[in-house]
TILO-525355 format. One record per residue (C-alpha): residue number from 1; residue in one letter; chain; x, y, z. Coordinates in Angstrom, 1 decimal. Example, Ala and Ser with C-alpha at 12.3 -4.5 7.8 and 13.67 -1.06 7.14 Angstrom:
  num  residuo  cadena      xx      yy      zz
    1        A       A    12.3    -4.5     7.8
    2        S       A    13.7    -1.1     7.1
END
This chain:
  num  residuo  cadena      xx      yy      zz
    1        X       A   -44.9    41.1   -18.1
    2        X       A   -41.8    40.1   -19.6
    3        X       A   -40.5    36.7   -19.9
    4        X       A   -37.6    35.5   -18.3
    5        X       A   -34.9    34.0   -20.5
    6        X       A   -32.5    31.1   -18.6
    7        X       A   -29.3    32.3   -18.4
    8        X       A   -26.4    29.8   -19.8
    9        X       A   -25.3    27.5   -17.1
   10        X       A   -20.8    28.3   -16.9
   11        X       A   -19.5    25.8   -15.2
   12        X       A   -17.1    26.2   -12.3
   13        X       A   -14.9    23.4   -13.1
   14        X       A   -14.0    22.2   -16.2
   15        X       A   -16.0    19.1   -17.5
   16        X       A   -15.8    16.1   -19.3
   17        X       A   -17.6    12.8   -20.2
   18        X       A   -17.7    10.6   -17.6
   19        X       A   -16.8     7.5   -20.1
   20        X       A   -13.2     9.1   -19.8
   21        X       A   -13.0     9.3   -16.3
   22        X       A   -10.1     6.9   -15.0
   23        X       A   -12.1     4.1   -13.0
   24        X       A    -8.5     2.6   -11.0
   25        X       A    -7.3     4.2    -8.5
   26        X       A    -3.2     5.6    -8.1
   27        X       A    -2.7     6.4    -4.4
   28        X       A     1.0     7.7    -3.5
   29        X       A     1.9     4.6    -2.0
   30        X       A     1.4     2.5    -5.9
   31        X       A     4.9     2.0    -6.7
   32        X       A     5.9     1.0    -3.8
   33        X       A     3.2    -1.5    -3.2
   34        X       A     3.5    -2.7    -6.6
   35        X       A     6.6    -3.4    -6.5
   36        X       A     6.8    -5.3    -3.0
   37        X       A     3.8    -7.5    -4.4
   38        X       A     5.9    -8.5    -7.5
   39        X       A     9.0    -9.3    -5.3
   40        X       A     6.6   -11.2    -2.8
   41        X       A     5.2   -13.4    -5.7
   42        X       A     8.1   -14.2    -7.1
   43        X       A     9.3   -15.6    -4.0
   44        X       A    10.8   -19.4    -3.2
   45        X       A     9.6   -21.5    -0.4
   46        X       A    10.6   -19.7     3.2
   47        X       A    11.4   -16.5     1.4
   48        X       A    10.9   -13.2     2.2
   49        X       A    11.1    -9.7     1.2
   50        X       A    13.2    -7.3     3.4
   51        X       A    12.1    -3.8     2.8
   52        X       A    14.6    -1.4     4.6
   53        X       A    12.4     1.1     6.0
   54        X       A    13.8     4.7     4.5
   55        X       A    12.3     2.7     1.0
   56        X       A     9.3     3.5     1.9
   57        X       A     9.0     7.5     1.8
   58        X       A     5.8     7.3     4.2
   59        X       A     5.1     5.1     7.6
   60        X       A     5.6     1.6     7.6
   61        X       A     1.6     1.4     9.1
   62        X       A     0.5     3.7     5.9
   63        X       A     2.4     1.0     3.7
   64        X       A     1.0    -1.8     5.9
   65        X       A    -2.2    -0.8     4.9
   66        X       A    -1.4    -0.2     1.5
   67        X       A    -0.2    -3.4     1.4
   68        X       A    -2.7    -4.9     2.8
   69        X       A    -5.9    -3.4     0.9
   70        X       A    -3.9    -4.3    -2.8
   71        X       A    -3.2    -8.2    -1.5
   72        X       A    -7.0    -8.7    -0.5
   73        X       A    -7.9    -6.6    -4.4
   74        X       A    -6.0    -9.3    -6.0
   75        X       A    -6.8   -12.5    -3.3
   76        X       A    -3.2   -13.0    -2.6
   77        X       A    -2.7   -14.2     1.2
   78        X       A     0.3   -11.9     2.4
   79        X       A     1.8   -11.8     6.0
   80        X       A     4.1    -8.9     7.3
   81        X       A     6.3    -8.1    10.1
   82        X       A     8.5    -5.2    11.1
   83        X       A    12.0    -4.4    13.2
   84        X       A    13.1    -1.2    13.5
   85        X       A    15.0    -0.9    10.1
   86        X       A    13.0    -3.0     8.0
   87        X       A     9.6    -4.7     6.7
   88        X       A     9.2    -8.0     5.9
   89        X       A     6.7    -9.5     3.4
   90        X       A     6.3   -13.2     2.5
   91        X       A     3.4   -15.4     1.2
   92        X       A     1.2   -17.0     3.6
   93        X       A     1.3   -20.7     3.9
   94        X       A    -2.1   -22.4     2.3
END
């Protein structure tokens, strides 16, 4: 009986080494965040940042979260709170 020969495995997707696969994370809501949490830590005493709401090109929850899941990556204690035309972001008191 004849043997059988493997066939080539073709890939469906293209491939690549996994040393080069970006390890960070860039959701939609990145700039955004990014730059709220820069405005946020360079705040004064009392201070907060007043986000209008059409900023945020998503839900202010979706941007809470966002928000909230970066502060706790970096250990920064943030506290927000919300109208109906804006966001508000300071620094939570140690």
């Amino acid at each position: 009986m004849p043997k059988k020969t493997a066939k080539a495995f073709t890939p469906t997707f293209q491939t690549m080494r996994q040393i080069d696969v970006p390890q960070s994370r860039n959701g939609k809501h990145r700039k955004i965040v990014t730059e709220i949490l820069e405005d946020v830590n360079n705040l004064g005493p009392g201070e907060a940042v007043k986000v209008p709401l059409r900023a945020l090109e998503d839900t202010k929850e979706n941007v809470r979260a966002a928000l909230s899941r970066e502060s706790k990556k970096r250990r920064q204690r943030i506290s927000t709170a919300a109208d109906a035309e804006h966001l508000y972001i300071w620094r939570e008191a140690i």
